[in-house]
N, C-alpha and C positions, 0 to 999 in steps of 0.2 A: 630463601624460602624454597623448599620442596613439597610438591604435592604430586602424587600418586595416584594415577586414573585407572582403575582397574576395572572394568565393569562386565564382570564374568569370563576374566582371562585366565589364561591353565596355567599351571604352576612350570609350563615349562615354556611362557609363553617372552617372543623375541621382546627386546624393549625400546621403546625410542625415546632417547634424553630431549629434552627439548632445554635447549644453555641461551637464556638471553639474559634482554633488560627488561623496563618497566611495558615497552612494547607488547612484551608475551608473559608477561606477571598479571595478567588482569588489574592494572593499574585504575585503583578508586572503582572499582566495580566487585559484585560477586562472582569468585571467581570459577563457578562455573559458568559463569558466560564469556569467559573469554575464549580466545581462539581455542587454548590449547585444551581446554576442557572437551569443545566441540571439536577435536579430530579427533580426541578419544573416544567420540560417540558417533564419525563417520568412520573409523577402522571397526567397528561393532559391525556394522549399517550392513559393513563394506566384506563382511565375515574374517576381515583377519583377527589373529589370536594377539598381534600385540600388543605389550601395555603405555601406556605413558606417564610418563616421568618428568615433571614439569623443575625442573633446577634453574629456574629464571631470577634474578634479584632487580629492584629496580634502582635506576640510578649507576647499575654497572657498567664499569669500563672496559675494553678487553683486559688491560691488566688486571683486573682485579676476576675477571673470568680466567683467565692463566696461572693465578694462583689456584682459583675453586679446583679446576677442571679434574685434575689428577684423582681427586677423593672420588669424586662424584662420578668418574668411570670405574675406579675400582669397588666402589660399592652398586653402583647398578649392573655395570657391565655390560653396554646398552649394544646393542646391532646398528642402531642407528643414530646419530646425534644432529639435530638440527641447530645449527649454530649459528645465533643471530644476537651479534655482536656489533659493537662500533659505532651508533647512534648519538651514545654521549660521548666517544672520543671526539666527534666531525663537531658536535654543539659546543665542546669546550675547545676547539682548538688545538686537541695535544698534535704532537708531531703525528705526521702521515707515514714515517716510514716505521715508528715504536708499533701504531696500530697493527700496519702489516704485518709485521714480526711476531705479533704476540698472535692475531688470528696464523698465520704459520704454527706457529709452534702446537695451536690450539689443535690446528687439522691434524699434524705428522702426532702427536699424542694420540688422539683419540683412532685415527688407522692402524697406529700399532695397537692400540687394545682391542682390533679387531674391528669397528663398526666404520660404518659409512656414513658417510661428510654431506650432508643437506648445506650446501652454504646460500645463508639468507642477506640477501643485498639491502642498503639502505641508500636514501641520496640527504642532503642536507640544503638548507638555504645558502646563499651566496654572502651570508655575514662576514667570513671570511674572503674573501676575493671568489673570483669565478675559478681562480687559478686551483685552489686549494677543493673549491665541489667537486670538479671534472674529477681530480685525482682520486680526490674520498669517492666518488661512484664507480669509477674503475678500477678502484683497489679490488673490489670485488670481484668482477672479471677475471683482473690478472691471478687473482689466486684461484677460481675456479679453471684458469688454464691451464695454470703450471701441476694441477694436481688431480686433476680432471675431473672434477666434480659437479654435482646435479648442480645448477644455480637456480636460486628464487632472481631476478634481475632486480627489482623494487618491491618490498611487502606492501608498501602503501599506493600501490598504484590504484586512483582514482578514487584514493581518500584522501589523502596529503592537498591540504585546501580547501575541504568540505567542511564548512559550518556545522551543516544538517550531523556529518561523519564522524566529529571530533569534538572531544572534551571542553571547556571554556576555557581551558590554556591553550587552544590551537595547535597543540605538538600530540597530544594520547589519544587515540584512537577511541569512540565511545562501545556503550555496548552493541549499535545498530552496523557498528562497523566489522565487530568480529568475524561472523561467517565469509565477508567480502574478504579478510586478512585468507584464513581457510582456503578461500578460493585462489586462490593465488600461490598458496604453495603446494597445496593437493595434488594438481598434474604433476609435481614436481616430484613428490615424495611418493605418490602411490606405484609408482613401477618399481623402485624401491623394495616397498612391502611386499609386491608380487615377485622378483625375484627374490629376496629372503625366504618367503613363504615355499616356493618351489623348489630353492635349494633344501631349505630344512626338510621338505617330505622327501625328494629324493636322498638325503644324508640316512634319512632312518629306513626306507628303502633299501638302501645296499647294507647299511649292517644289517638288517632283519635277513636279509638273503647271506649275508656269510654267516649269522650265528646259526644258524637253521642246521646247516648241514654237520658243523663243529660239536654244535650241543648232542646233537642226532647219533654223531660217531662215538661218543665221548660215552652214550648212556651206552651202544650196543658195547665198546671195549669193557664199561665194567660188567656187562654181562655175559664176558665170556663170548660172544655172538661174532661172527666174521665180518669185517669190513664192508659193507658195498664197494666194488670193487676191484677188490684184494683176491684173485686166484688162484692162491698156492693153495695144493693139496693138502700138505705136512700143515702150514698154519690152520686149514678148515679143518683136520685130525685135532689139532692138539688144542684147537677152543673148544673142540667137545667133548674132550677129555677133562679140561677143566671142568667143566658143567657135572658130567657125571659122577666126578671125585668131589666134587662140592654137593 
């Protein structure tokens, strides 16, 4: 599933993918009440121009987000990807080092097509030993080390356990929880947007200052007109030589 938040953003505006599971799919809810609905409408709030791109499936595993991932940057071509992954690897058990590998491969993709890595942490129950949570929660750390990336540390912190918080399966977050999910990774991701936002005005900043001048020379040379600059005698004779024989 892809949905697409756009709510008066410019056509040249930056994007942020949002790559998970059923966590950030508005799972059993409308889905504009899910988180990702609602950052699209605090980056509004918030005056930034970018849009969101919600490519979340539910039930995904990193494998199966390491297959998606490839299309889904080459057709958005996001500046930002928030990637929150590995939920139902840690519930089913799969290998902890496959997990790793696959969110790897998911970050070094998505840096090479340019955007920046939001990596979003999960922890899981100890159904599996203690042995196997600790890892599955610091797998997250360790690749926000190695690669030096923003970390969410837990999206569910101080709703994992809430009755009041959470669906009658006790694992999906309700609609009363969303804004709380929001909160938690907003510090994360809003500096982010602020330097994106300030590189891209300074990027059009300095081409507007080299075209300026380039355009500028380019109209007076077909006009015959002397260079700003340019002193020679003989070339200020013979541009106005041209002029007069034209």
């Amino acid at each position: 599933m892809t949905a697409i938040f756009g709510f008066g953003a410019s056509a040249h505006a930056q994007t942020v993918l949002v790559f998970g599971d059923s966590l950030s799919a508005a799972y059993r809810m409308p889905v504009e009440q899910g988180w990702v609905a609602l950052l699209q409408q605090r980056i509004k709030q918030q005056g930034f121009a970018h849009q969101v791109v919600n490519a979340s499936v539910s039930g995904e595993t990193t494998r199966g987000g390491l297959t998606r991932l490839p299309a889904a940057l080459k057709t958005h071509q996001p500046s930002t990807v928030i990637l929150e992954l590995g939920a139902n690897d840690g519930l089913r058990g799969l290998p902890m080092k496959d997990m790793e590998d696959n969110l790897r491969s998911m970050i070094r993709s998505s840096q090479q097509a340019g955007a920046t890595v939001v990596l979003v942490g999960m922890r899981i129950p100890p159904n599996y030993g203690i042995r196997y949570s600790l890892d599955f929660m610091q797998s997250y750390s360790k690749l926000a080390m190695e690669f030096g990336l923003p970390l969410v540390p837990f999206m569910l912190e101080g709703i994992a356990g809430d009755r009041a918080l959470n669906q009658a399966d006790g694992i999906h977050p309700n609609a009363q929880a969303q804004g709380l999910i929001l909160d938690r990774i907003w510090p994360v991701l809003e500096p982010q947007l602020r330097k994106q936002t300030r590189n891209a005005a300074l990027k059009t900043s300095q081409l507007s200052t080299r075209a300026t001048p380039a355009h500028h020379h380019t109209r007076l040379a077909g006009l015959g007109l002397p260079i700003p600059g340019h002193t020679d005698a003989r070339h200020h004779h013979q541009t106005i030589f041209r002029i007069q024989q034209g």
